[in-house]
SELO-374750 format. One record per residue (C-alpha): residue in one letter; x, y, z. Coordinates in steps of 0.2 Angstrom, whole numbers, padded with zeros to 4 digits, always signed. Layout:
ATOM; r; c1; c2; c3
ATOM; A; X; Y; Z
...
***
This chain:
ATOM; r; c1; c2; c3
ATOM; X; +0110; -1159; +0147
ATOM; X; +0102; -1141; +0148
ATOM; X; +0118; -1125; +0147
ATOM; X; +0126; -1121; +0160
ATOM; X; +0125; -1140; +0171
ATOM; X; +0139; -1145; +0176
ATOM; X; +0148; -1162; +0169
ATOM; X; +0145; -1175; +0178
ATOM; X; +0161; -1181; +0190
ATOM; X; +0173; -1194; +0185
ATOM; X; +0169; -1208; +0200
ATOM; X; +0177; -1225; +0203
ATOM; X; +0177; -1235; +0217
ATOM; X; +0184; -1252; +0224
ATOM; X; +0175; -1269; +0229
ATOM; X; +0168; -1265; +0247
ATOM; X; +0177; -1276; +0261
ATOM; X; +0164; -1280; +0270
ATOM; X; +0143; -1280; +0269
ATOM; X; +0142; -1265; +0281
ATOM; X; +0156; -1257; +0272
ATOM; X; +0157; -1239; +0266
ATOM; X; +0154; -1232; +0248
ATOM; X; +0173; -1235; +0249
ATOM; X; +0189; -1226; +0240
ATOM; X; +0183; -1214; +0229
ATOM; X; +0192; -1205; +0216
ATOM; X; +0184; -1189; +0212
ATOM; X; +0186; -1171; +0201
ATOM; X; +0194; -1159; +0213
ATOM; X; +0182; -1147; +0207
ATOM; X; +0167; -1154; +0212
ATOM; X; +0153; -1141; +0219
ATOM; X; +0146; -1152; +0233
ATOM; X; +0151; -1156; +0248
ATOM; X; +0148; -1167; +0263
ATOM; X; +0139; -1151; +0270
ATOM; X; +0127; -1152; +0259
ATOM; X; +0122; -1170; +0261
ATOM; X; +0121; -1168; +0278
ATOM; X; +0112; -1152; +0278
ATOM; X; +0100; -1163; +0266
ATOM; X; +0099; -1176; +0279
ATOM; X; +0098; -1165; +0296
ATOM; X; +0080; -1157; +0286
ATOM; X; +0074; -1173; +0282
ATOM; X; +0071; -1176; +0301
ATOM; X; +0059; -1164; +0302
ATOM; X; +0047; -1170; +0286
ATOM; X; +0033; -1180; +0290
ATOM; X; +0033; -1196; +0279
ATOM; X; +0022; -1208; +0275
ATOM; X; +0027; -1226; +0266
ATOM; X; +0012; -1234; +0258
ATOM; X; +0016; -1253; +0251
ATOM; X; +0016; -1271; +0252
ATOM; X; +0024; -1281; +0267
ATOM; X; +0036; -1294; +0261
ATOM; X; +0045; -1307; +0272
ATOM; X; +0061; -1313; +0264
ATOM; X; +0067; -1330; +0268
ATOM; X; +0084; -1334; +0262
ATOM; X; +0086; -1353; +0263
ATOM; X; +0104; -1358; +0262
ATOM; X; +0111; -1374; +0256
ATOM; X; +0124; -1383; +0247
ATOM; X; +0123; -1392; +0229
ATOM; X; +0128; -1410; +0227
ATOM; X; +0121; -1414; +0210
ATOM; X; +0107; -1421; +0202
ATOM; X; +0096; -1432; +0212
ATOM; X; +0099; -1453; +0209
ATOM; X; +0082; -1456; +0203
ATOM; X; +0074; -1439; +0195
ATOM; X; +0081; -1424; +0185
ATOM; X; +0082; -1412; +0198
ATOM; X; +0096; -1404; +0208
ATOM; X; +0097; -1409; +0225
ATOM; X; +0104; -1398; +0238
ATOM; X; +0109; -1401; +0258
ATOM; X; +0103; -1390; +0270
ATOM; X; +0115; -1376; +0277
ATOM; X; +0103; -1363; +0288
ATOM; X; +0090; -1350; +0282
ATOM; X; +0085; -1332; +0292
ATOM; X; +0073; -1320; +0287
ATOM; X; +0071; -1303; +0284
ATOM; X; +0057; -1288; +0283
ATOM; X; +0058; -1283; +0264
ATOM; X; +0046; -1275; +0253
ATOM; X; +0038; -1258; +0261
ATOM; X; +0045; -1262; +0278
ATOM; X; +0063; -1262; +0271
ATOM; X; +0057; -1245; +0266
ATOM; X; +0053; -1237; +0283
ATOM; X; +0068; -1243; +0291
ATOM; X; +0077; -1234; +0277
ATOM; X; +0066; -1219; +0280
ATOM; X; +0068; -1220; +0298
ATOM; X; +0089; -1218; +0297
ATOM; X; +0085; -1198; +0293
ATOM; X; +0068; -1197; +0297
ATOM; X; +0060; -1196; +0313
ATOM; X; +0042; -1194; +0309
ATOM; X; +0038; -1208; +0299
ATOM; X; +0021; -1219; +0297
ATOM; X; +0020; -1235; +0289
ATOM; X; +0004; -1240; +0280
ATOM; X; +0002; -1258; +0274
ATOM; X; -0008; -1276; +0277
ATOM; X; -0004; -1291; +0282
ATOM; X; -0011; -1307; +0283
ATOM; X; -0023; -1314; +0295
ATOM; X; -0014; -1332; +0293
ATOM; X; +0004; -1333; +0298
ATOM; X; +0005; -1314; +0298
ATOM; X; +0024; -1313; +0304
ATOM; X; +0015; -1298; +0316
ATOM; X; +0026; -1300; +0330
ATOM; X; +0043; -1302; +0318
ATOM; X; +0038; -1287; +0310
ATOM; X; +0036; -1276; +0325
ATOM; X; +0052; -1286; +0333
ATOM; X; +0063; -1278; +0316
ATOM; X; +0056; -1261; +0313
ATOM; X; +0063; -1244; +0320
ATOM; X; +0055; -1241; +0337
ATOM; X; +0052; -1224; +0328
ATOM; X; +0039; -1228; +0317
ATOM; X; +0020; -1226; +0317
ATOM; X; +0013; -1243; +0310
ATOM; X; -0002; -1247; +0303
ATOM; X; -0007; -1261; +0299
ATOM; X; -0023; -1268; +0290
ATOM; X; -0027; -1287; +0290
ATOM; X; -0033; -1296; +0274
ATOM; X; -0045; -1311; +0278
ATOM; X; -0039; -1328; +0273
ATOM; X; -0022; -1325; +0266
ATOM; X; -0007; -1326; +0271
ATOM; X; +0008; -1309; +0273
ATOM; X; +0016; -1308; +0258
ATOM; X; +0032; -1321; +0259
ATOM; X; +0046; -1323; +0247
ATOM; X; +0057; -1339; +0250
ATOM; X; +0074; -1342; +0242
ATOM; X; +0086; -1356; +0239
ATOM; X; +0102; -1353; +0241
ATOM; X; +0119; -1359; +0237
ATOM; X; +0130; -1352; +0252
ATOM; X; +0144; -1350; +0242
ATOM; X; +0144; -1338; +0230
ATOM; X; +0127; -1333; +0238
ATOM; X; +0118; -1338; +0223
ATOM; X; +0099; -1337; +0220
ATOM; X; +0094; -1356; +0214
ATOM; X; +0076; -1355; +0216
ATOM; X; +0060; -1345; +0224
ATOM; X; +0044; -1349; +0232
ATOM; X; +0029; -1336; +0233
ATOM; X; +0022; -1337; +0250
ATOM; X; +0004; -1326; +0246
ATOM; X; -0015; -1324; +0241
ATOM; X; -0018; -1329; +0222
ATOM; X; -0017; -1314; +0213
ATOM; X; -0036; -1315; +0207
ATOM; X; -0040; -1314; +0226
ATOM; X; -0043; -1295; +0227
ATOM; X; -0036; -1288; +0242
ATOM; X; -0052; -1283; +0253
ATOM; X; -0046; -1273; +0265
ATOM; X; -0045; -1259; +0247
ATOM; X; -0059; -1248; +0255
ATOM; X; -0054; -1246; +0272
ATOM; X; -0036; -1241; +0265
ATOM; X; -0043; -1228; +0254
ATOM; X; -0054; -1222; +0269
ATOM; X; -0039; -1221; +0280
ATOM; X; -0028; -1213; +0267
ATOM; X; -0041; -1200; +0261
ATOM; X; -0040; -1197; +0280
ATOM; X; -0024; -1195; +0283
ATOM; X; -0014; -1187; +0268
ATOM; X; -0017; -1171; +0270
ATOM; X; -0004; -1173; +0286
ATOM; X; +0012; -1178; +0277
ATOM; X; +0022; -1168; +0269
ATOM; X; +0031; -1183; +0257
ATOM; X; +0020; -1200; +0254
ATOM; X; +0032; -1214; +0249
ATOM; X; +0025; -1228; +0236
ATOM; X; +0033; -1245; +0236
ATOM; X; +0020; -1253; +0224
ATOM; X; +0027; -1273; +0221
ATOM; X; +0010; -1277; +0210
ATOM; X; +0003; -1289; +0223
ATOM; X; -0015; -1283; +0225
ATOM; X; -0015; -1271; +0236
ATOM; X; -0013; -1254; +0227
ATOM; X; -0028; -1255; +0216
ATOM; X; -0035; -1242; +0205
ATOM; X; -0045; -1235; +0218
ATOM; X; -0030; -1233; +0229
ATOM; X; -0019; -1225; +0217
ATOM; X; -0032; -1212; +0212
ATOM; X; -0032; -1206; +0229
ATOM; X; -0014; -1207; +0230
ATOM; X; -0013; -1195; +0215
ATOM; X; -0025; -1182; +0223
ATOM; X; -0022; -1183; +0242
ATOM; X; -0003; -1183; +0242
ATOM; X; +0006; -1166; +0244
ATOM; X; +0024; -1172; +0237
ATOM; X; +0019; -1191; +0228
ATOM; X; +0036; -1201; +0227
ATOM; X; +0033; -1220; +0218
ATOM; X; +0043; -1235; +0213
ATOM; X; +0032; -1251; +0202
ATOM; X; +0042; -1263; +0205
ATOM; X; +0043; -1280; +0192
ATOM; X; +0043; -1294; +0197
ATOM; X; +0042; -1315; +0191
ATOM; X; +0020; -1313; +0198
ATOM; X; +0019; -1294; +0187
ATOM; X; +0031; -1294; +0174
ATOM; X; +0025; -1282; +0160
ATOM; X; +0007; -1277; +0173
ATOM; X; +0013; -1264; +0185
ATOM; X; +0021; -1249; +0177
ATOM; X; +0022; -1230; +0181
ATOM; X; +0006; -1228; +0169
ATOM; X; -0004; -1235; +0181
ATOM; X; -0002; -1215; +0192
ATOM; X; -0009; -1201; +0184
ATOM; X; +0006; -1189; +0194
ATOM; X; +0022; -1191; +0203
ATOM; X; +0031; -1177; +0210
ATOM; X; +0047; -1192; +0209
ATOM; X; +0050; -1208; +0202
ATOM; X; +0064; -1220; +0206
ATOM; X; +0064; -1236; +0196
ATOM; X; +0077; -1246; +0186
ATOM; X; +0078; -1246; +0165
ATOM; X; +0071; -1263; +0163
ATOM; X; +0055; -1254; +0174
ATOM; X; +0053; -1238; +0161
ATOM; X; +0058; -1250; +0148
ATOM; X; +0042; -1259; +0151
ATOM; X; +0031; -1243; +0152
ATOM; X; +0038; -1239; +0136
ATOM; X; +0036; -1259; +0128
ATOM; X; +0055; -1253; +0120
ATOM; X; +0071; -1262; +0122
ATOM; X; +0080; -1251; +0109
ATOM; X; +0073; -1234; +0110
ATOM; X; +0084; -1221; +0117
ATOM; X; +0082; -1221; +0136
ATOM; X; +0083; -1203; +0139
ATOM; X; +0065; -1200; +0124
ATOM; X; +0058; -1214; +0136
ATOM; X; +0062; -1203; +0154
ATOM; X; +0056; -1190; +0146
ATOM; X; +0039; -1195; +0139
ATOM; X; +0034; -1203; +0155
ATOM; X; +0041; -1185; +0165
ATOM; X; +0028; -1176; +0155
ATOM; X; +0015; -1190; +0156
ATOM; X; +0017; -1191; +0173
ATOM; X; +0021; -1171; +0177
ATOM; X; +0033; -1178; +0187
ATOM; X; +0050; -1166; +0191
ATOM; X; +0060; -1179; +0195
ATOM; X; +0063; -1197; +0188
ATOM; X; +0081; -1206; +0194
ATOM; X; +0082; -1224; +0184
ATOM; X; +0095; -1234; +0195
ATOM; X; +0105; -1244; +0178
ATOM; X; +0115; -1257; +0188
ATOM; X; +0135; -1257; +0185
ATOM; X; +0131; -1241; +0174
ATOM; X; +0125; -1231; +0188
ATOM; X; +0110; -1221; +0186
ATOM; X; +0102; -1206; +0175
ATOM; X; +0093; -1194; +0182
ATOM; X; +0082; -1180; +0175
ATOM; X; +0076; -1164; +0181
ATOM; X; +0062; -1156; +0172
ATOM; X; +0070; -1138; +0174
ATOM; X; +0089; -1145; +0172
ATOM; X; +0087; -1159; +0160
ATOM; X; +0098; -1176; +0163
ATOM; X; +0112; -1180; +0172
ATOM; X; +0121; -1198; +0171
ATOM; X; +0131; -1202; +0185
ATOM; X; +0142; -1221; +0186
ATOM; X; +0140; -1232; +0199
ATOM; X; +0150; -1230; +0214
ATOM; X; +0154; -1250; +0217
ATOM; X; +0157; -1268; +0207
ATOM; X; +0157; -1276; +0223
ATOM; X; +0140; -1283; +0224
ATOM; X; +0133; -1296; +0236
ATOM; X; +0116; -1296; +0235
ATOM; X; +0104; -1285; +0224
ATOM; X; +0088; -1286; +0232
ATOM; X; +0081; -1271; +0241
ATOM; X; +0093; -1259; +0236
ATOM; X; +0080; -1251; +0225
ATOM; X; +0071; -1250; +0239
ATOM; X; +0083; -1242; +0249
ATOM; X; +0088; -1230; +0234
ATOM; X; +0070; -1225; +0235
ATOM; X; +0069; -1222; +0251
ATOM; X; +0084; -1210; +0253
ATOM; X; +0084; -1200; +0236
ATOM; X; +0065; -1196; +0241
ATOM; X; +0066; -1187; +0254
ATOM; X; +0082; -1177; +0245
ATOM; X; +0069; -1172; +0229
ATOM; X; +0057; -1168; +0241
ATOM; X; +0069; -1153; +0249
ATOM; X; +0073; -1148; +0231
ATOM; X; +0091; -1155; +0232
ATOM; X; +0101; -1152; +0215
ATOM; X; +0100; -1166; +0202
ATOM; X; +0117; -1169; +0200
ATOM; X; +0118; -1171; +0221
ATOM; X; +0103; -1182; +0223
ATOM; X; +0109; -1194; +0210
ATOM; X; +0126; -1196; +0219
ATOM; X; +0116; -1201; +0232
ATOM; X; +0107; -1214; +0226
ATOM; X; +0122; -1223; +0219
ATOM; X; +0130; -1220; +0236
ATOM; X; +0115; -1227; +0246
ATOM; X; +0114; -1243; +0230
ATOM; X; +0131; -1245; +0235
ATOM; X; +0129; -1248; +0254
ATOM; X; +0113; -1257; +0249
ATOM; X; +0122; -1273; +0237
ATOM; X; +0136; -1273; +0249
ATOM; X; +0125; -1284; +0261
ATOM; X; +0113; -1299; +0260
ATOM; X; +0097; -1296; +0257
ATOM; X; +0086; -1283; +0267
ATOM; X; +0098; -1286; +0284
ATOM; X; +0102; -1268; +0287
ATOM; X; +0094; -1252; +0286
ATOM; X; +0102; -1236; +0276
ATOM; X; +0116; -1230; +0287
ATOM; X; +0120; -1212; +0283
ATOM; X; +0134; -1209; +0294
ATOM; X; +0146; -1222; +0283
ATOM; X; +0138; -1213; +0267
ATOM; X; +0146; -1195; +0275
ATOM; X; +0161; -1204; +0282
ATOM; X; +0161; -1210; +0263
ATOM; X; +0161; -1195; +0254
ATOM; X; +0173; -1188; +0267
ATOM; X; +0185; -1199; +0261
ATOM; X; +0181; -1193; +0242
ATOM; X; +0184; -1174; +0245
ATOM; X; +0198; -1179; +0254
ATOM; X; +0207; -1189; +0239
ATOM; X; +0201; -1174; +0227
ATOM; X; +0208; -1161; +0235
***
């Protein structure tokens, strides 16, 4: 931590109630230089930026059921059938986020031109948002179907719904084109690269060069586990990804995580990198201010996926207005917080609970 940043707060929190709950009762240092001012002043200048999201389309189908044991005749677990609903993940989790404090967002993506879930996507995005969608012949939207035992909501197993991943996407010259096109009009470009195709090298090079404020998250996952790391970007202006994420950019499980941020900071001549760390919260660094760790805000998990997504999203927009490192850390965790406390991908970033949230911890520390 560079002189003269301040120590980080002393946070705690209890188990949320409910999936839509607030970030919850916090206890916080009295003498905290933030307030709920500034996070809504952040939020209130976001609606003005122009934003544009730029990733892969994932349907998430949760499949619930109920286990009764191993099958009579075969070693496998069989399972009776509860119900199952789906949700829009992936990029399109990421514009609804967006969409909660910004009004001028556009969505850039593909979809299938077999069982492209068109209409279910348009039926579940913000009315707000400028979509764009390209097709890819012969393939399928990107879908992600889970198994599920209802009770504890417990992942058992998970189907790929998509192209094979030798199938290059071949829709990757009309996305460059229209993204050479239309860059120079945002002010923040939003990068929710999953390692499914279709964010090739071509794609990122124009990303690098065409974006004004560059933010990116590679995501890992069971199809590119160890093949889609920050490397693949030649410049960020913010990165948001979890340690096992950098931990892979850097092949270390050991090494200190803070020499591994800041290698791929100045690798990247990124000012901003947050790496979301679970029940240990999150480190952020600043180029300018060095690192701040901040712990997490909740142990009252539900579901973990898409609330690196939504943390993405949210702490974006934050970086791209300059917000203080310290601030836009507490944020995230806050937004992670709001994002485990529900299933799946079922609702967007609500900000008004986050404020109503940190209105309850400057309360309790005053």
């Amino acid at each position: 931590m560079s002189p003269g940043q301040p120590s980080p707060r002393d946070l705690s929190i209890e188990p949320a109630a409910a999936a839509d709950a607030e970030i919850g009762h916090v206890h916080a240092n009295p003498g905290s230089r933030y307030t709920v001012a500034d996070i809504e002043r952040l939020f209130d200048d976001a609606r003005a930026l122009r934003v544009l999201v730029v990733g892969e389309a994932i349907i998430d189908h949760y499949v619930y059921c109920e286990t009764m044991g191993k099958a009579g005749k075969e070693p496998i677990l069989a399972a009776r059938y509860i119900s199952e609903e789906k949700f829009v993940g992936g990029i399109l989790a990421v514009a609804n986020h967006v969409a909660a404090i910004s009004d001028h967002v556009t969505l850039q993506t593909v979809l299938g031109s077999e069982d492209s879930h068109e209409e279910f996507i348009r039926e579940r995005l913000n009315e707000s948002i400028d979509s764009a969608f390209l097709t890819m012949p012969g393939a399928p939207t990107i879908l992600k179907r889970r198994f599920i035992e209802l009770y504890p909501l417990q992942k058992l197993f998970e189907i790929y719904v998509a192209s094979h991943p030798t199938a290059e996407w071949q829709v990757s010259s009309l996305l460059r084109e229209t993204l050479e096109e239309n860059l120079p009009s945002f002010d923040v470009v939003i990068v929710a690269d999953y390692g499914h195709g279709m964010i090739d090298d071509e794609v990122v090079r124009v990303l690098c060069e065409g974006a004004r404020f560059l933010a990116i998250n590679t995501q890992m996952n069971a199809e590119n586990r160890g093949f889609n790391t920050v490397s693949k970007y030649s410049r960020a202006d913010y990165v948001s990804v979890s340690e096992t994420e950098i931990r892979l950019e850097a092949r270390s499980r050991q090494r200190d995580l803070r020499e591994i941020v800041a290698d791929v900071a100045e690798r990247l001549s990124c000012a901003g990198i947050l790496v979301t760390r679970g029940a240990r919260g999150c480190l952020y660094f600043d180029r300018e201010q060095g690192f701040v760790d901040l712990p997490a805000l909740t142990t009252h998990v539900v579901d973990r996926v898409g609330a690196g997504d939504a943390v993405l999203a949210v702490t974006a927009l934050c970086a791209a207005q300059g917000a203080p490192p310290e601030l836009i850390g507490l944020i995230g965790n806050a937004v992670g917080a709001q994002a485990v406390g529900a299933v799946g991908n079922s609702a967007a970033f609500d900000p008004a609970a986050l404020l109503r949230g940190f209105a309850a911890l400057q309360h309790d520390g005053a």
